[in-house]
Each structure stands twice: as C-alpha cells, then as structure tokens.
C-alpha beads as a LAMMPS data file, in Angstrom:
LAMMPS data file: protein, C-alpha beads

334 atoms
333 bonds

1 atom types
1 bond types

-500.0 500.0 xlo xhi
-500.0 500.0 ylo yhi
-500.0 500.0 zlo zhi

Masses

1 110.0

Atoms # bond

1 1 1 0.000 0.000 0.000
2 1 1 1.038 3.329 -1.208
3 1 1 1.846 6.551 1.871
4 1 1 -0.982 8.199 0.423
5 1 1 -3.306 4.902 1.182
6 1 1 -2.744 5.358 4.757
7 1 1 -2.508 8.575 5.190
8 1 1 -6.228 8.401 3.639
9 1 1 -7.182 6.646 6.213
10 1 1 -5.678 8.703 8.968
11 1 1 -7.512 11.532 7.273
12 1 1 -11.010 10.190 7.227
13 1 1 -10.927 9.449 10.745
14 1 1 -9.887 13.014 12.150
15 1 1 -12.900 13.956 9.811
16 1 1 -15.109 12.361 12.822
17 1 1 -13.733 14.824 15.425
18 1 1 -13.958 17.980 12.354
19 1 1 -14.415 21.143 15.195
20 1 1 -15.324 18.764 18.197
21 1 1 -11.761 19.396 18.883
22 1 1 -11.929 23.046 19.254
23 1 1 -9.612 25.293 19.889
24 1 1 -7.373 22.297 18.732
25 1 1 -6.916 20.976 15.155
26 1 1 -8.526 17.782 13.645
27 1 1 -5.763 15.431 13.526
28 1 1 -5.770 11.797 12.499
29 1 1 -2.814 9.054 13.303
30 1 1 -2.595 5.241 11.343
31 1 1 0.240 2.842 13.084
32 1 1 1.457 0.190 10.437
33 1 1 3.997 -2.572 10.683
34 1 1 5.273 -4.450 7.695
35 1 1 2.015 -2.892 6.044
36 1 1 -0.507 -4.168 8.673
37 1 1 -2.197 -1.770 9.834
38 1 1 -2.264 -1.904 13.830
39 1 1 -4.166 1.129 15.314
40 1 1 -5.881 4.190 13.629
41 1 1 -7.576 7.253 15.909
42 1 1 -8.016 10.572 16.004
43 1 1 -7.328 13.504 18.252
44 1 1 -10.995 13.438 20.103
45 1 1 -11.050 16.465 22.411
46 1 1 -8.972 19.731 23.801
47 1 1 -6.259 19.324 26.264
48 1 1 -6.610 15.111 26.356
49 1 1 -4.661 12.642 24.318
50 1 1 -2.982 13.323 20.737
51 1 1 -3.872 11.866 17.630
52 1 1 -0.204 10.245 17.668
53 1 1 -0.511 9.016 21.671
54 1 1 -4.201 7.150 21.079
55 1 1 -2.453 5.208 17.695
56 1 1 0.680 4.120 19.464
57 1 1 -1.663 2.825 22.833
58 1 1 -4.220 0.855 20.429
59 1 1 -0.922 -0.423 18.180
60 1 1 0.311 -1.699 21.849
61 1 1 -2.371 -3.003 22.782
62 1 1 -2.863 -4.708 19.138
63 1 1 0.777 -6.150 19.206
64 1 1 1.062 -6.897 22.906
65 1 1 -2.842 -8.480 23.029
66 1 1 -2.680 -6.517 26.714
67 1 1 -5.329 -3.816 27.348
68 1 1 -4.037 -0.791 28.750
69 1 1 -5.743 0.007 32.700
70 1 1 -5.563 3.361 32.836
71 1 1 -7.837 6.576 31.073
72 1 1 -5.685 6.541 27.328
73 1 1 -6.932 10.226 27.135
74 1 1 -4.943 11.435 30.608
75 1 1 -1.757 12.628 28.207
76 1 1 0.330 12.991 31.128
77 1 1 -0.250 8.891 31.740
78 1 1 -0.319 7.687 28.482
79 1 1 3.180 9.683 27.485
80 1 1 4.418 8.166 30.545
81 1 1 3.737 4.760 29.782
82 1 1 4.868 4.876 25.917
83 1 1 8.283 5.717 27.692
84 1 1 7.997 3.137 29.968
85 1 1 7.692 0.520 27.601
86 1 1 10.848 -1.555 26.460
87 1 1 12.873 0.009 24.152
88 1 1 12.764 -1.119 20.326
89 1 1 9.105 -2.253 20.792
90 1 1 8.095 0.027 17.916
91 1 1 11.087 0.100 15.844
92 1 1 9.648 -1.711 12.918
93 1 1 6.619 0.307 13.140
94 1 1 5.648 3.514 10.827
95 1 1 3.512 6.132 12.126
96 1 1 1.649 8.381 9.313
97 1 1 0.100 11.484 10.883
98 1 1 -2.367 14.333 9.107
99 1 1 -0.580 17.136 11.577
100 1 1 3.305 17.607 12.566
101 1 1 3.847 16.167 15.463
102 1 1 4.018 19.271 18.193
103 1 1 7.417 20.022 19.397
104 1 1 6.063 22.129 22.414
105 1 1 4.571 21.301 25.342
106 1 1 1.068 22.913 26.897
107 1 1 -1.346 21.105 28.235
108 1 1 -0.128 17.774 26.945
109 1 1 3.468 17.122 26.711
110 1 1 5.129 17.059 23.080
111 1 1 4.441 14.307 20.639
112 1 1 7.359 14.713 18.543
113 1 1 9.384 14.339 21.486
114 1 1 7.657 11.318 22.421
115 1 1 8.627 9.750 18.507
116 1 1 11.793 10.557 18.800
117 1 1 12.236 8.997 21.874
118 1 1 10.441 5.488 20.919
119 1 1 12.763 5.562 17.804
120 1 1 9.670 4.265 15.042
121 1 1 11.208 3.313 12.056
122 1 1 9.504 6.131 10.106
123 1 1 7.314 8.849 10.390
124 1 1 5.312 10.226 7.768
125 1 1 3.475 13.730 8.376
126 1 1 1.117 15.057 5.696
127 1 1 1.301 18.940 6.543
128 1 1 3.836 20.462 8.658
129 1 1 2.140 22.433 11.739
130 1 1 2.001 26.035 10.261
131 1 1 1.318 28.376 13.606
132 1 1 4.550 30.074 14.035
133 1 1 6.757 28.598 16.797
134 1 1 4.851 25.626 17.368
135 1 1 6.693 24.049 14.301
136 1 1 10.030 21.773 14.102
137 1 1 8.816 18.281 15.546
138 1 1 9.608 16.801 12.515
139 1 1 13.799 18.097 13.131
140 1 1 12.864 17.045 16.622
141 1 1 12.295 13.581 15.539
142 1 1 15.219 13.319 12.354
143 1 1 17.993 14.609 15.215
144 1 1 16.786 10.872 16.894
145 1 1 17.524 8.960 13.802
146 1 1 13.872 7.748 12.843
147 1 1 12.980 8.778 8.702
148 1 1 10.666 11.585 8.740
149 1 1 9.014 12.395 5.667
150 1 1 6.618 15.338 4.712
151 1 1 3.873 16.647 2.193
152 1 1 1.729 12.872 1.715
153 1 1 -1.849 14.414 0.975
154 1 1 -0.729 18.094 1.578
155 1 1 -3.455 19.719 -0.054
156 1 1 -6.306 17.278 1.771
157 1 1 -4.632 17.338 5.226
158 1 1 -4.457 21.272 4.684
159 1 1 -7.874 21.367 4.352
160 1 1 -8.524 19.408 7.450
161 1 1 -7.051 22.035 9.478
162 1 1 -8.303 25.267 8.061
163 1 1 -11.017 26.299 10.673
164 1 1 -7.764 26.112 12.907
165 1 1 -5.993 28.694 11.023
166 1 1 -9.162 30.679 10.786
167 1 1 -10.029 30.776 14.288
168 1 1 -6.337 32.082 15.360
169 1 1 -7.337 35.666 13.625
170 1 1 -11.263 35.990 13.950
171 1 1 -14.239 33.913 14.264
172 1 1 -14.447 30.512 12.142
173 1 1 -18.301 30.660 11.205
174 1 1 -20.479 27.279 10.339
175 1 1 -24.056 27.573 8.501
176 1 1 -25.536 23.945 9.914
177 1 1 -28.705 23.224 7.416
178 1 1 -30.928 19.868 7.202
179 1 1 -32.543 18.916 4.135
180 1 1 -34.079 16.170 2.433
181 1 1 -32.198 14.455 -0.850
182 1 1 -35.211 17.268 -2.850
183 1 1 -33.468 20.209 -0.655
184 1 1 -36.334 21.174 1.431
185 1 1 -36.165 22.255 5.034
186 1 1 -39.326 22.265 6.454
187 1 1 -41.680 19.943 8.492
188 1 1 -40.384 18.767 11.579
189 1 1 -36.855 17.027 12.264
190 1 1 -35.523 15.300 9.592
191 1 1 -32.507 14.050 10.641
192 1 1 -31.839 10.806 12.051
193 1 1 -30.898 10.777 15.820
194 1 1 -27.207 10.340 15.276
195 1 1 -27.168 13.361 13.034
196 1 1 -29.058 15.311 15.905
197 1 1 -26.581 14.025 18.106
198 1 1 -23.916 15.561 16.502
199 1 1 -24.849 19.141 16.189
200 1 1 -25.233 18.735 19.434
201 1 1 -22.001 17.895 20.262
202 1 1 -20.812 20.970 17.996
203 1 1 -23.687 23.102 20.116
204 1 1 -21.431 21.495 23.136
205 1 1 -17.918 23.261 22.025
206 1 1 -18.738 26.427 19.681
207 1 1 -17.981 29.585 21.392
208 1 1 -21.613 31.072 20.551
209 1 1 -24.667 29.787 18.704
210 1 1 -25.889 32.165 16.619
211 1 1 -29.648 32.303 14.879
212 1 1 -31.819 34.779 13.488
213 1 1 -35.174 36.042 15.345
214 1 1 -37.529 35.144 12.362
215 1 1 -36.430 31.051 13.441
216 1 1 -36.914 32.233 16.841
217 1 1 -40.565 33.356 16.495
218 1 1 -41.466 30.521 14.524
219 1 1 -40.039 27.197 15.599
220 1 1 -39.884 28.417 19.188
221 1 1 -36.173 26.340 19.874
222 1 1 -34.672 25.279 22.590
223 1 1 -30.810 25.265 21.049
224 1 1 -29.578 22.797 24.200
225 1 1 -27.025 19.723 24.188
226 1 1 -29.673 17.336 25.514
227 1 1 -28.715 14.624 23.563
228 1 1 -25.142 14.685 24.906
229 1 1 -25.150 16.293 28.362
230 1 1 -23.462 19.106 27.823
231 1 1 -23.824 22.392 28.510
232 1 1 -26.365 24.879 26.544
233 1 1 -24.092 27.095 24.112
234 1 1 -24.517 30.607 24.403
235 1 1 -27.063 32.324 21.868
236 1 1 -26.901 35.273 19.259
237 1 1 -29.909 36.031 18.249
238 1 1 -29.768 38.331 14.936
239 1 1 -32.516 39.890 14.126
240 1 1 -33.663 43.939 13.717
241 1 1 -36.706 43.707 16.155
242 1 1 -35.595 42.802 19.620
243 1 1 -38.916 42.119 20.989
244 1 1 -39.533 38.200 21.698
245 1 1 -42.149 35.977 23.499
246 1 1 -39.940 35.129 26.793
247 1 1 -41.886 31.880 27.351
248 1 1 -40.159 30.906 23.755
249 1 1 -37.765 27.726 25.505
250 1 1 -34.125 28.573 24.520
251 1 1 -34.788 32.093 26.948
252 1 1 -35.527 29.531 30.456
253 1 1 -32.204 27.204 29.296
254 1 1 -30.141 27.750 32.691
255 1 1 -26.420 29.392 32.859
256 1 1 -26.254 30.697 29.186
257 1 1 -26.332 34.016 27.937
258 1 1 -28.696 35.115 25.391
259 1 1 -27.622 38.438 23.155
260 1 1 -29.752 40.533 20.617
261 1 1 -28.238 42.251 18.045
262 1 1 -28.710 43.720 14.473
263 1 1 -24.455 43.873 14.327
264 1 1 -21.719 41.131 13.376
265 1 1 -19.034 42.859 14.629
266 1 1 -18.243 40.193 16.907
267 1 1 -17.345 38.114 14.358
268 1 1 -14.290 39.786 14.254
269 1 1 -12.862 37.829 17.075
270 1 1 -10.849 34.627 17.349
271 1 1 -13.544 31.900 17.860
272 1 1 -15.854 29.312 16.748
273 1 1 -19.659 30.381 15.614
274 1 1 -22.446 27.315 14.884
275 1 1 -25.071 29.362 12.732
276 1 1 -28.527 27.688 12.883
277 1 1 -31.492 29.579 10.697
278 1 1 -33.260 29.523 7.346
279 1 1 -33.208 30.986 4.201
280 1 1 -33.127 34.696 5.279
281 1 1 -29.854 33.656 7.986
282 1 1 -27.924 32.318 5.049
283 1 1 -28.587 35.185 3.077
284 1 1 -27.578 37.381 5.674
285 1 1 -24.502 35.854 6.298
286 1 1 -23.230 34.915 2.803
287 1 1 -20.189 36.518 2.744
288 1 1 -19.133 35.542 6.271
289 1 1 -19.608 32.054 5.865
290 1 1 -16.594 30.145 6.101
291 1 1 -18.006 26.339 6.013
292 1 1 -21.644 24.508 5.335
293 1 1 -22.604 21.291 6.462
294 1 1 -25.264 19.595 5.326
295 1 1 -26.885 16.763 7.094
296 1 1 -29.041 15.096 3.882
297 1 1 -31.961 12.607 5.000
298 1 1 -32.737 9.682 2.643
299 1 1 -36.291 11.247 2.091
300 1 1 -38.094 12.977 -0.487
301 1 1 -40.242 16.116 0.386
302 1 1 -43.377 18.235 -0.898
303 1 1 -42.678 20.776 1.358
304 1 1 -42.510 23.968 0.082
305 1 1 -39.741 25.496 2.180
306 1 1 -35.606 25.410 1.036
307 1 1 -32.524 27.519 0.556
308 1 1 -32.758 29.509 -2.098
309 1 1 -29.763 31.455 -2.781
310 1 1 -27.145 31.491 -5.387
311 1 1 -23.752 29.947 -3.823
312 1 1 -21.153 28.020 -5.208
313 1 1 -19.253 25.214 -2.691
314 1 1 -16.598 23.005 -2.607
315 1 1 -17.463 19.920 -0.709
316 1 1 -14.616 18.668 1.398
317 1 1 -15.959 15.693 2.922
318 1 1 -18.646 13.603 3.156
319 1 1 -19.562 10.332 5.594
320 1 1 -22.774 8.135 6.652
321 1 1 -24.145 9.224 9.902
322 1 1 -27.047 6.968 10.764
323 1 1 -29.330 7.194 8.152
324 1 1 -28.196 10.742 6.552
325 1 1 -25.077 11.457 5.217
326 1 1 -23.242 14.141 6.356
327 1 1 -21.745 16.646 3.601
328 1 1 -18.979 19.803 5.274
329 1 1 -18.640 22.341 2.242
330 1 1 -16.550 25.298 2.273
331 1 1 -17.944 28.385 0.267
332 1 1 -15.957 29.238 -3.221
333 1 1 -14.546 32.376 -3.501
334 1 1 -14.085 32.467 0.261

Bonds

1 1 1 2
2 1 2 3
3 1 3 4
4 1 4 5
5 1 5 6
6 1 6 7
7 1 7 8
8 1 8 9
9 1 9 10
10 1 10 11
11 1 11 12
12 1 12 13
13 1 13 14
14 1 14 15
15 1 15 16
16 1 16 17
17 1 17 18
18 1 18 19
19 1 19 20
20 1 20 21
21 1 21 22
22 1 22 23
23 1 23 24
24 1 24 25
25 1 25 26
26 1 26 27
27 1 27 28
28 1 28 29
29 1 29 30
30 1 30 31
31 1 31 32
32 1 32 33
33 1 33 34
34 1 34 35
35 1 35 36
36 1 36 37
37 1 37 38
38 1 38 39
39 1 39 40
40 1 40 41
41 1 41 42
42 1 42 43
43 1 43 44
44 1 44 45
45 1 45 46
46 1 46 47
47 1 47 48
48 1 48 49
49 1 49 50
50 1 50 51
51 1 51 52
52 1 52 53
53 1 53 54
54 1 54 55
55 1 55 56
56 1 56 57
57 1 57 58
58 1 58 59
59 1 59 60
60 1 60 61
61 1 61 62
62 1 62 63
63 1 63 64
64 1 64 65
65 1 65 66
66 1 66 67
67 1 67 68
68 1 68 69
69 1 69 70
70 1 70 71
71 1 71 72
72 1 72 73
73 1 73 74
74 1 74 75
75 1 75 76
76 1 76 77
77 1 77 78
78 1 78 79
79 1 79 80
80 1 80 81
81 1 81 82
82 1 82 83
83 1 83 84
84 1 84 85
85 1 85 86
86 1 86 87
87 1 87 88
88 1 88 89
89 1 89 90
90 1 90 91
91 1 91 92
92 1 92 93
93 1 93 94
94 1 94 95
95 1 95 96
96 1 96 97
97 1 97 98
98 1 98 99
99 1 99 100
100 1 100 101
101 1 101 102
102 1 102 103
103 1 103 104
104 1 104 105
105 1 105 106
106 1 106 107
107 1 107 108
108 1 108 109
109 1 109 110
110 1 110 111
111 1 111 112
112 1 112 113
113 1 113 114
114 1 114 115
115 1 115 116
116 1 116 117
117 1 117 118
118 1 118 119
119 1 119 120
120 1 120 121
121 1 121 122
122 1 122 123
123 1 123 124
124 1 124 125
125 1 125 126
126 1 126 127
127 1 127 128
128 1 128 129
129 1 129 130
130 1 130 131
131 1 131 132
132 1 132 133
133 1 133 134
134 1 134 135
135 1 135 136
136 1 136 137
137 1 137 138
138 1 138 139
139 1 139 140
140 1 140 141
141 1 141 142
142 1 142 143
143 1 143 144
144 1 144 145
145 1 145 146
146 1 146 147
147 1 147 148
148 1 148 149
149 1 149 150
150 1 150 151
151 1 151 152
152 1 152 153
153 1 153 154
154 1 154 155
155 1 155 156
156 1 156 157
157 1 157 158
158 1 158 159
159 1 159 160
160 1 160 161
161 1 161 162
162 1 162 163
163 1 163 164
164 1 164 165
165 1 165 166
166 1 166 167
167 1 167 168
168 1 168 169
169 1 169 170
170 1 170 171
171 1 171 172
172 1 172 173
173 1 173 174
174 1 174 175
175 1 175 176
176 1 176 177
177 1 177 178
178 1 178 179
179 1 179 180
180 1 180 181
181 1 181 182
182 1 182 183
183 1 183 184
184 1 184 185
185 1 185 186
186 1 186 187
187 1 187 188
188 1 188 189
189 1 189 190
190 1 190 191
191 1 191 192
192 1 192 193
193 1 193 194
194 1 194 195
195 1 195 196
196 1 196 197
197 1 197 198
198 1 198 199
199 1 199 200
200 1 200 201
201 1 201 202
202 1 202 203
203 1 203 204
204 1 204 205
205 1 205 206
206 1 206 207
207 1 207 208
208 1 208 209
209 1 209 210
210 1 210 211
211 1 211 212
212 1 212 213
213 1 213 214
214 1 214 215
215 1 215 216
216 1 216 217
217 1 217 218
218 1 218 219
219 1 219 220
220 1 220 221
221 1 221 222
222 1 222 223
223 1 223 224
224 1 224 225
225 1 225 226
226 1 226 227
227 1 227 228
228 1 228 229
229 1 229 230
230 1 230 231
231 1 231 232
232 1 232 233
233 1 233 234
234 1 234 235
235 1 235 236
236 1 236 237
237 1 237 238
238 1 238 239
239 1 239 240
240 1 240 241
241 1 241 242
242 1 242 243
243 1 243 244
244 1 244 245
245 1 245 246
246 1 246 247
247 1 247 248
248 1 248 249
249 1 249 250
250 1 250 251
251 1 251 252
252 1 252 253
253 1 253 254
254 1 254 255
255 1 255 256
256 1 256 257
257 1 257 258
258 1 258 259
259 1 259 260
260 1 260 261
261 1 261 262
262 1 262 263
263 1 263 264
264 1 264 265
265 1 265 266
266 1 266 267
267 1 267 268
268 1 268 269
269 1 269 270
270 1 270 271
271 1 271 272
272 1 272 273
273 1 273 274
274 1 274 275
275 1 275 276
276 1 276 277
277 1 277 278
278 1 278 279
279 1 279 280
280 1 280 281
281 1 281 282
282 1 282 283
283 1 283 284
284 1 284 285
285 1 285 286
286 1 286 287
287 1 287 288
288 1 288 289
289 1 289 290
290 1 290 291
291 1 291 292
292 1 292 293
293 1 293 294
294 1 294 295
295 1 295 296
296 1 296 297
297 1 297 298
298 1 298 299
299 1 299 300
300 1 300 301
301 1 301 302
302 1 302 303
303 1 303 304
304 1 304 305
305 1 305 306
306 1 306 307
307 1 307 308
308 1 308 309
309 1 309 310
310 1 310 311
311 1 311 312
312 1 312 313
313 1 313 314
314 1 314 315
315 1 315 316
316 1 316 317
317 1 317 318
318 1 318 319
319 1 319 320
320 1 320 321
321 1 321 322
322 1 322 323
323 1 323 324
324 1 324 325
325 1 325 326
326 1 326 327
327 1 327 328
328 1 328 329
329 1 329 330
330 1 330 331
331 1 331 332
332 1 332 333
333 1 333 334
C-alpha cells in the first residue's frame, strides 16, 4: 500500500472529530507494521490525548494483546507509559500522521518528542504544523535517527485544518442546514438521531450559537445539548426587532447568555460560531460564511420550504451518519 493509502485513512478518521476538537486541530494518526495496519484514531477532544498518543496505545495493545488500565486520554499517563515501555518495541513500526507532530509542550506534553524517543522506524506527516513557533517536531524527531518524511496528501490534510488557522485571527463561522435528498427544510426534524446528536455535540464546544429572530418566532427552539449532556451554548440572536415571546424555551435554558443584536461585529474575534437559521440567515450571512454542512436525509419532500440562494461550494468531505449522510462544504470564492 502506497503513503498516500494510509494517510487516507488517517484523514477520514480526524474527519469524525472535524471542530469537536476546538480550539485544537482535527488530527488523524494510522500505526502500520510491515504494512498491517495496527491502530488508527483521532485527536478526540482539547487538552486530552494526541492523535499520535491514542495510535501508538491501540498499536500496543494490538501487538502486545494486553489492554491498557488506565484513562488513554490522561496525556500525562499515556506519554508516561509509551516511555515506559521496552525500548525497540516500535522500531519496525511507521507512524503516518495528518498534523506535525508538536514540538512544544502545553497542556499535553510534546508528541514529537515522544517519537523521537520510541525511535519508530519512520514517520510520515502530511502537513507540517504552520502556527509560528509551534513548528520543528519533525527536526525534533530526524535529530533521533527515525525517517521523517513530509507533504503525503498536503493539499487534503491542509484542508482538514483550516477552521484552525481561521479561528487564530477571527471567528471561524459554520451555517448547519438539514434537508431532504429534494433540498427542502421544512416539516419537523428530519434528521436521524445520530445526526441530531452531533450538532449537538458541535452546540457542546462552539464559542456562541448564533440564529436569526424570524427562526426564533417561529419554531420556538430550545438550542440545548440534551442529547449529549453538555452544557447549553450561548445564543446570538440576529434579528432587527428585539422584541420576543420570553416563554419561547431557549430564553428559560439555565447558565447561558442570550444576546440581541442587528451587528456582526463580533465576528471579528478569534472563535468558533455554529449558525442555525433559514433561508433569510444564510442570506444574511453569505459573505461571512466560512463552512456549510449539510446533514441530507434519505427522504423525499413536498414541502414547500428550502434555501434559495445562489452559492457556489466546494465539498470537502462527506460520511454516513445513521441514516443521513453528512456533507462539510466550504464556500468558493471564500
């Protein structure tokens, strides 16, 4: 199997975890040995386990047949135990990651230290990290003696990383949108529940939700993470007329703040923004929008409401999710 193969696969997954890793990057890791592969996973959540640290458990687990007995997302305990184990027990092993390996250390300790220290026989990086000074684990890992080698899938795993780069200089902004396979909107839900399940993970990390007060008047939302158990996001509601029925749900949603406003200067700030509306919200926020996705149900519709607006998209991805398939775009010309 060709570098590109794997690094495929590595890519795909970290698609899985696409913004449920804010303020991190999406980052997906593949562990192969004499081309089986051993382990693939993804960087899941801020400030727990790498991409690179989950592979290289699972691959220890795969080649030892031991299960590991501690929490494989406590980074502090899983770098502690890759070091612990003998040395040379991934030496014919490659590692092919979407991300360079981080040379620094925050609230994880450094990957690319970690590689360089279990001396892998390669490692192959598809983008190198490009945030200024948090660059140079691939030199970190060459000055150890394991092959490093750059670029596999550039273009794709660049792609994969772009809200990051966004979000470092002013608010990355989402348009989320349902539709059935005819591209209409209305009637009810019309997702399936894992699709519903993940926006509301995304509700569960986004900085602020943001929806305009013509969807507020008329489906009377809620706009919680009940599906997951996480906290309610915070809620922008755009809209000219500020004056709203206060028994409408998402107003009684405990410790979130709820803001009116006819302005998007706040989109100006470093940050992730989870637009939820109609026809009229993606008009009004055409030129802002830096990503769609579009969670398309198997179903076929007579209803008369959809999106009717001239805009061109690149779609970057696309997966099953339940019974929908789930579609991210990013706008052309954007």
């Amino acid at each position: 199997m060709s570098d590109e193969f794997y690094m495929r696969l590595a890519l795909d997954e970290a698609w899985k975890y696409q913004l449920l890793t804010y303020p991190n990057p999406a980052v997906g890791a593949i562990v192969v040995q004499n081309g089986a592969i051993l382990a693939i996973e993804a960087h899941q959540k801020a400030g727990t386990s790498h991409a690179e640290v989950l592979a290289l458990l699972s691959a220890y687990e795969t080649l030892s047949q031991t299960p590991i007995d501690f929490d494989r997302f406590d980074a502090k305990k899983a770098h502690a135990f890759l070091l612990s184990i003998p040395k040379g027990f991934f030496s014919q092993c490659s590692i092919y990651v979407t991300l360079e390996p981080c040379a620094h250390s925050g609230k994880t300790p450094s990957c690319a230290s970690l590689l360089a220290q279990l001396g892998l026989q390669e490692v192959i990086v598809g983008i190198k990290d490009p945030i200024v000074g948090h660059g140079g684990g691939a030199a970190v890992i060459e000055k150890q003696g394991s092959k490093v080698v750059t670029g596999v899938l550039e273009d794709a795993c660049s792609a994969l990383i772009a809200p990051f780069l966004i979000w470092q200089e002013r608010a990355f902004v989402l348009f989320k949108l349902a539709q059935t396979t005819n591209g209409r909107i209305g009637g009810g839900y019309l997702s399936s529940q894992e699709s519903l399940t993940h926006v509301h993970r995304l509700r569960g990390v986004c900085d602020r939700l943001l929806i305009g007060g013509s969807t507020v008047r008329s489906d009377r939302p809620t706009l919680d993470c009940r599906f997951t158990g996480a906290g309610a996001p915070d809620v922008t509601i755009y809209s000219h007329e500020k004056t709203f029925d206060d028994t409408i749900p998402l107003f009684s949603v405990p410790h979130r703040e709820v803001v009116m406003t006819d302005q998007l200067d706040f989109l100006k700030q470093p940050s992730f923004v989870l637009v939820e509306g109609g026809e009229g919200m993606l008009n009004a926020l055409k030129e802002r929008i830096d990503w769609l996705l579009i969670y398309q149900t198997p179903k076929l519709s007579t209803n008369d409401l959809s999106y009717n607006i001239e805009m061109d998209l690149a779609f970057l991805h696309q997966a099953p999710i339940g019974a929908d398939i789930l579609i991210w775009s990013r706008r052309i010309g954007h």
